[in-house]
C-alpha positions in Angstrom: -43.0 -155.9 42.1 -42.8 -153.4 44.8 -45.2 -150.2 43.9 -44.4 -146.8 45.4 -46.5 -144.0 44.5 -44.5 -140.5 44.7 -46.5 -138.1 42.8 -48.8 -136.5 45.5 -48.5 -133.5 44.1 -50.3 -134.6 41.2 -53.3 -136.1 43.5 -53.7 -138.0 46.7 -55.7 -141.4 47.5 -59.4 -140.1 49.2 -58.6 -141.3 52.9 -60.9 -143.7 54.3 -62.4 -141.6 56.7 -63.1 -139.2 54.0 -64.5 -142.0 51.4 -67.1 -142.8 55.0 -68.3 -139.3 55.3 -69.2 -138.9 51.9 -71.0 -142.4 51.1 -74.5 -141.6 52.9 -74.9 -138.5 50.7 -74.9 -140.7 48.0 -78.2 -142.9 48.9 -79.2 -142.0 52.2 -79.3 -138.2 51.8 -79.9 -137.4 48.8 -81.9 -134.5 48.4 -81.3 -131.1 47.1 -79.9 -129.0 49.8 -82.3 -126.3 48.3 -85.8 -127.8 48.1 -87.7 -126.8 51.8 -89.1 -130.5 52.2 -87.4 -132.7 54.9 -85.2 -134.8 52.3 -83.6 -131.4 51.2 -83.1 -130.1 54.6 -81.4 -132.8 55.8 -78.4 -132.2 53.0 -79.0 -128.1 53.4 -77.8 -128.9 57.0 -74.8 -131.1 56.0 -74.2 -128.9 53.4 -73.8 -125.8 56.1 -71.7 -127.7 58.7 -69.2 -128.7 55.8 -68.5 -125.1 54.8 -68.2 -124.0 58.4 -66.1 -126.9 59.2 -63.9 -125.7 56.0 -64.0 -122.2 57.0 -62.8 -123.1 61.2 -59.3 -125.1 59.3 -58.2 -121.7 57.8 -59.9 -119.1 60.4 -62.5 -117.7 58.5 -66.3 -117.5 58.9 -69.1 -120.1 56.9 -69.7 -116.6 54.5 -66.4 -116.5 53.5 -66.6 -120.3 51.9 -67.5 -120.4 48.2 -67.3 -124.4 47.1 -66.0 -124.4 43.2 -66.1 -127.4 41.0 -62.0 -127.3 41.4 -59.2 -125.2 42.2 -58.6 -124.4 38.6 -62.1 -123.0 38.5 -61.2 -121.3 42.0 -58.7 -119.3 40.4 -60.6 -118.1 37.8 -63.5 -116.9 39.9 -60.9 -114.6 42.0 -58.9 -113.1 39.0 -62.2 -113.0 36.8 -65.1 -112.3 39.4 -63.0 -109.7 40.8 -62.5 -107.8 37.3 -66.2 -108.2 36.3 -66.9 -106.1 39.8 -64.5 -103.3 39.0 -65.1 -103.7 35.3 -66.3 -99.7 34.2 -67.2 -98.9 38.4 -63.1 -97.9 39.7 -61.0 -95.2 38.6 -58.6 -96.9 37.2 -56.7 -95.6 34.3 -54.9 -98.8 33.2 -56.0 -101.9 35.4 -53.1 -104.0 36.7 -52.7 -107.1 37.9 -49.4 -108.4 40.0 -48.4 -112.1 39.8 -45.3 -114.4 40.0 -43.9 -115.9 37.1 -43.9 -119.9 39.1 -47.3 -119.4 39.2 -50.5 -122.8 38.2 -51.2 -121.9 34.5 -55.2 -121.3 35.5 -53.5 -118.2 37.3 -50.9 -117.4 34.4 -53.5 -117.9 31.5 -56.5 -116.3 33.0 -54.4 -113.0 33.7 -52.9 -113.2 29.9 -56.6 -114.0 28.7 -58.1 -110.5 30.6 -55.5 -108.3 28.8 -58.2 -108.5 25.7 -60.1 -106.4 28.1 -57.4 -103.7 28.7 -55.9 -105.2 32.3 -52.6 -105.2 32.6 -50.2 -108.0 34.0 -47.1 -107.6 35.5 -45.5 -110.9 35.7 -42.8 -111.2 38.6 -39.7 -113.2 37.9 -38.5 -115.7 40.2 -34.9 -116.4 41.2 -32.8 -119.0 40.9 -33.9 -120.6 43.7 -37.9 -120.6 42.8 -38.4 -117.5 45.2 -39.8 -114.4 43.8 -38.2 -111.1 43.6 -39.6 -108.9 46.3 -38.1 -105.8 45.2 -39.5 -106.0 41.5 -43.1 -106.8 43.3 -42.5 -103.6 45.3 -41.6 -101.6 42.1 -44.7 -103.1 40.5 -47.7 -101.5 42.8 -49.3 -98.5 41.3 -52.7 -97.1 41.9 -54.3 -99.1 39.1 -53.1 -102.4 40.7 -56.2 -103.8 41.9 -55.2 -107.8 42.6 -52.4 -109.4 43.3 -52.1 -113.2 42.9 -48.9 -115.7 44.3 -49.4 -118.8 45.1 -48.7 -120.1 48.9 -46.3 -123.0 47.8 -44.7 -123.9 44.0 -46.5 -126.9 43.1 -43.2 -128.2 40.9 -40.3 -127.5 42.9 -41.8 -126.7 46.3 -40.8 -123.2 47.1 -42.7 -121.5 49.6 -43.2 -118.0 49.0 -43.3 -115.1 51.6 -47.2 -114.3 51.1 -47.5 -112.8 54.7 -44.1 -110.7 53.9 -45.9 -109.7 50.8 -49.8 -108.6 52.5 -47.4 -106.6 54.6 -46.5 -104.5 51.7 -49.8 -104.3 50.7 -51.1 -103.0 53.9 -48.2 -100.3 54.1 -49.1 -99.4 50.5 -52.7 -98.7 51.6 -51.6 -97.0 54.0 -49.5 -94.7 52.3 -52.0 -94.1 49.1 -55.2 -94.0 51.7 -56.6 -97.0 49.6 -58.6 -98.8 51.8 -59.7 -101.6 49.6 -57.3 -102.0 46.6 -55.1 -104.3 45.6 -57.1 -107.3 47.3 -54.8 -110.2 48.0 -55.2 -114.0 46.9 -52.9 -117.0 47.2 -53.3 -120.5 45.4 -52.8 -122.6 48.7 -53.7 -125.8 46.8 -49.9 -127.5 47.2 -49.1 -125.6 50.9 -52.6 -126.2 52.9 -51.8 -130.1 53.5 -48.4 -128.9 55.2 -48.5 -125.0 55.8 -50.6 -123.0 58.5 -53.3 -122.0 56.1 -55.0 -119.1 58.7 -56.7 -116.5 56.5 -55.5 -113.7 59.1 -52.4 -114.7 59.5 -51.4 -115.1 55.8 -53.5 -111.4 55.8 -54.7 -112.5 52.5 -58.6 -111.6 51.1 -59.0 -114.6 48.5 -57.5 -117.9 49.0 -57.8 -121.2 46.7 -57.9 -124.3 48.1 -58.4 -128.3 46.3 -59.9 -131.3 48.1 -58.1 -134.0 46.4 -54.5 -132.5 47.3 -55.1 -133.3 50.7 -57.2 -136.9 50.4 -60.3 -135.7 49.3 -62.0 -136.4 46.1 -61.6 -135.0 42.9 -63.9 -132.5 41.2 -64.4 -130.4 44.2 -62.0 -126.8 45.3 -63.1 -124.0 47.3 -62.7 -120.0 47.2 -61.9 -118.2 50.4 -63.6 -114.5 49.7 -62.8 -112.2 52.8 -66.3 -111.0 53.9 -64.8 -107.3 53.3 -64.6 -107.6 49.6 -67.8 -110.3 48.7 -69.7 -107.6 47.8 -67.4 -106.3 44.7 -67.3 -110.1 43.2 -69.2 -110.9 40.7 -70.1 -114.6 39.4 -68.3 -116.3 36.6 -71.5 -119.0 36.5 -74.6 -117.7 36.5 -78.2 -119.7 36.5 -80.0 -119.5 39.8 -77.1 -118.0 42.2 -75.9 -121.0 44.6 -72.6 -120.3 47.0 -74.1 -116.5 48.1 -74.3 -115.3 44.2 -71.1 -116.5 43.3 -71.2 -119.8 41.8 -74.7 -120.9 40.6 -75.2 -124.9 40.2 -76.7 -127.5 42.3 -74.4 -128.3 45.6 -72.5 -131.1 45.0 -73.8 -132.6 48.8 -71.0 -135.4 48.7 -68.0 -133.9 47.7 -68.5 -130.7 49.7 -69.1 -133.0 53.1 -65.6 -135.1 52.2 -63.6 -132.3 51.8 -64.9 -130.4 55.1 -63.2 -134.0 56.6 -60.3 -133.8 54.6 -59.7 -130.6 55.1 -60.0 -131.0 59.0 -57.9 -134.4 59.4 -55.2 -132.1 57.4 -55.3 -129.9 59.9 -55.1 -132.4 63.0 -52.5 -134.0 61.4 -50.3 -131.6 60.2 -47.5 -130.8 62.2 -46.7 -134.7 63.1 -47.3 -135.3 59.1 -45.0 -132.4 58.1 -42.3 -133.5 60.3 -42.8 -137.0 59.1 -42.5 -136.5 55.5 -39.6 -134.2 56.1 -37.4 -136.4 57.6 -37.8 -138.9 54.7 -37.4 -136.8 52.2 -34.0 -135.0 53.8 -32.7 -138.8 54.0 -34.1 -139.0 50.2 -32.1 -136.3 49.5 -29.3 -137.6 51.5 -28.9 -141.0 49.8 -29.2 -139.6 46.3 -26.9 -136.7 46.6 -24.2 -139.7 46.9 -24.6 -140.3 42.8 -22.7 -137.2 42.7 -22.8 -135.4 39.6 -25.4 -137.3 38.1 -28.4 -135.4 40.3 -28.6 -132.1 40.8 -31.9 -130.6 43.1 -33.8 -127.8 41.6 -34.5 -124.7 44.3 -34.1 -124.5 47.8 -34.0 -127.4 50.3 -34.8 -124.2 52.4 -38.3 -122.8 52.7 -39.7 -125.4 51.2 -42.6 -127.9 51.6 -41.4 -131.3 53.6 -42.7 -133.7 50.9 -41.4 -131.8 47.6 -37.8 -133.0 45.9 -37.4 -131.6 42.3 -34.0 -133.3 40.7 -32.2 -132.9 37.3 -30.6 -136.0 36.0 -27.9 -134.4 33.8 -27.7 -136.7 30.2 -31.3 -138.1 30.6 -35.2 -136.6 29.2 -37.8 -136.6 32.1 -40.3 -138.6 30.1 -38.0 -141.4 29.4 -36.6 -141.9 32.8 -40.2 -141.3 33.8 -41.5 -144.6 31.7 -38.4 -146.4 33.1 -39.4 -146.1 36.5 -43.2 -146.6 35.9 -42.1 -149.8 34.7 -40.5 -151.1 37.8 -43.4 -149.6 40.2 -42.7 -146.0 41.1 -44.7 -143.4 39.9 -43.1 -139.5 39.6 -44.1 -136.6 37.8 -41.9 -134.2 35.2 -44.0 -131.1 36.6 -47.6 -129.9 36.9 -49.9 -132.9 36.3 -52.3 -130.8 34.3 -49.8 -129.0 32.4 -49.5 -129.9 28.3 -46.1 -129.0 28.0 -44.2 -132.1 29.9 -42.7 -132.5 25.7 -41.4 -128.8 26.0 -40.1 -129.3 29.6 -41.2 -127.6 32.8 -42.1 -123.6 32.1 -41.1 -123.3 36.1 -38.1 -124.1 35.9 -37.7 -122.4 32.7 -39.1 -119.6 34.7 -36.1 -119.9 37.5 -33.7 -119.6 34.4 -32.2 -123.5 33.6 -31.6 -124.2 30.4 -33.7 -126.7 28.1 -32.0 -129.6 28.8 -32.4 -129.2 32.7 -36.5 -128.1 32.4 -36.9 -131.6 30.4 -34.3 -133.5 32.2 -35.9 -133.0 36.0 -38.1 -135.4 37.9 -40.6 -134.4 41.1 -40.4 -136.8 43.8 -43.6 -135.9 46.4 -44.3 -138.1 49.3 -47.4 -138.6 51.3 -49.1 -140.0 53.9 -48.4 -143.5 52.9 -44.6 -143.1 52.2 -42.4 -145.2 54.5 -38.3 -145.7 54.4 -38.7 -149.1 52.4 -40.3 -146.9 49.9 -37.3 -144.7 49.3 -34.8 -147.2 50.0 -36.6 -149.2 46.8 -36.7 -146.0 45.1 -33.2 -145.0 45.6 -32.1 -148.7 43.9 -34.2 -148.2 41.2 -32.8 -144.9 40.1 -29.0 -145.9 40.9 -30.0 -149.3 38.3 -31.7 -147.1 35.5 -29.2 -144.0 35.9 -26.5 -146.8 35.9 
């Protein structure tokens, strides 16, 4: 039986040049990157060309590059360690933050978990079409806003969002309020970095979240850009003996930072042929399916969006049963966010873009990857026309 993975959403394979980089740091090189002897110097050396090799694929500086245990983690320290450095200094009557209402649930819930602490939220709606609403984020800024946070790319249905559109506004807000700090900027890049030019300066963002095993890296391992401008009002979430400039304490994990530097840098090398690739097999994805007629219907735009992502209702059938069907003939697909708990409730995102219930548990994401080829979807397309019969 065929096997066809189409979940790289979810995660991607570690690529064999990435798997290479890593493997002498696990016998070879082994010593704490901060004990002075030779053995620690050796990984303290690795340990500094990884996080400027990070920081040249999205135009920043080594300072800038704060290694996390995961994106999720990531998240939190720019929401949280951003709070804890205003916490009682600014003059802000009610604290607010501004996000968008597609956004990963580590952003969603960590913003909802601060309001115990008197921050506000203001939760942008999306449209129909997974974009969100520019004019309710304009309405939205007020002098106590002091972050804003949307992601980069929807990790369900794909949608890119206007970030730079959106720093724009920010800057002409500062502008107009003589604010020169305030609100700070961050965007979850995690789903867009594989595909999307990921430049710090020209997304004009200050905090940016990135995840090595999105874009063949290994697992347990994300990154915070903080723009060097700001660093000094964040505050750690972890605290012990003050690792990653003060802002993440814990002992470098040598390996995983070295293979995501690589990952990270073969993303970038590869993009633009990659993107194109992917695109042109998911359009004639799109293509070939859209000939079941009324029996698959794409959630969001097939505009603005990233070039592996397909998001598709099956009208009549549940997501997790046509899920198991396909597992069992080789294709692996995802109902929504991997690390989400609500694939029985159905997908809050497209909840969020306003389907009903039996759409946001009757869709399916389809992402490709590196390894996709045609004989992939063509076996994919006969599977789904047998199962949705």
């Amino acid at each position: 039986m065929r096997k066809v993975y189409l979940d790289h959403a979810a995660s991607t394979p570690v690529d064999p040049r990435v798997e290479a980089s890593l493997r002498p740091y696990f016998g070879k090189y082994f010593g704490n990157p901060h004990s002075i002897h030779q053995f620690g110097q050796a990984t303290s050396r690795a340990v500094f060309e990884a996080r400027k090799d990070l920081a040249q694929a999205i135009g920043a500086s080594h300072e800038e590059i704060v290694f996390t245990g995961s994106a999720t983690e990531a998240n939190n320290l720019a929401i949280r360690g951003i709070w804890k450095g205003l916490r009682g200094r600014a003059n802000l009557k009610k604290p607010r933050i501004i996000t968008f209402s597609l956004e990963h649930e580590s952003i969603l819930n960590t913003c909802k978990d601060l309001a115990s602490e008197g921050v506000e939220t203001i939760v942008i709606p999306s449209d129909r079409q997974g974009f969100i609403d520019l004019a309710k984020f304009k309405k939205a800024l007020n002098a106590d806003t002091f972050l804003v946070s949307v992601m980069h790319a929807n990790n369900e249905v794909g949608t890119i969002q206007p970030v730079a559109a959106i720093a724009a506004e920010i800057r002409n807000w500062k502008l107009k309020t003589k604010s020169d700090i305030f609100p700070v900027l961050h965007t979850d890049a995690v789903q867009s970095f594989q595909y999307l030019n990921s430049d710090v300066n020209g997304l004009g963002i200050d905090l940016m979240t990135l995840s090595a095993h999105k874009i063949y890296g290994p697992k347990g391992v994300g990154a915070l850009y903080v723009r060097e401008s700001i660093r000094a009002m964040m505050r750690p979430i972890i605290t012990g003996t003050g690792q990653e400039g003060g802002l993440r304490s814990g002992t470098d994990n040598v390996p995983y930072m070295v293979a995501f530097a690589k990952a990270a840098g073969l993303a970038v090398s590869l993009r633009a042929k990659e993107s194109a690739r992917v695109q042109v097999l998911r359009d004639y994805f799109w293509k070939q399916l859209k000939k079941l007629g009324p029996k698959v219907l794409l959630n969001g735009s097939l505009e603005n969006r990233l070039p592996n992502n397909l998001n598709i209702y099956f009208p009549g059938h549940k997501a997790h049963d046509l899920l198991i069907q396909l597992d069992l003939l080789g294709i692996g697909v995802s109902p929504g966010a991997a690390c989400s708990s609500r694939v029985s409730k159905g997908s809050y995102v497209l909840e969020e873009m306003g389907f009903p219930p039996a759409r946001t548990s009757g869709s399916l994401r389809f992402s490709l990857g590196r390894a996709t080829k045609k004989a992939d979807i063509d076996y994919t397309i006969s599977v789904i026309m047998k199962v949705l019969g």
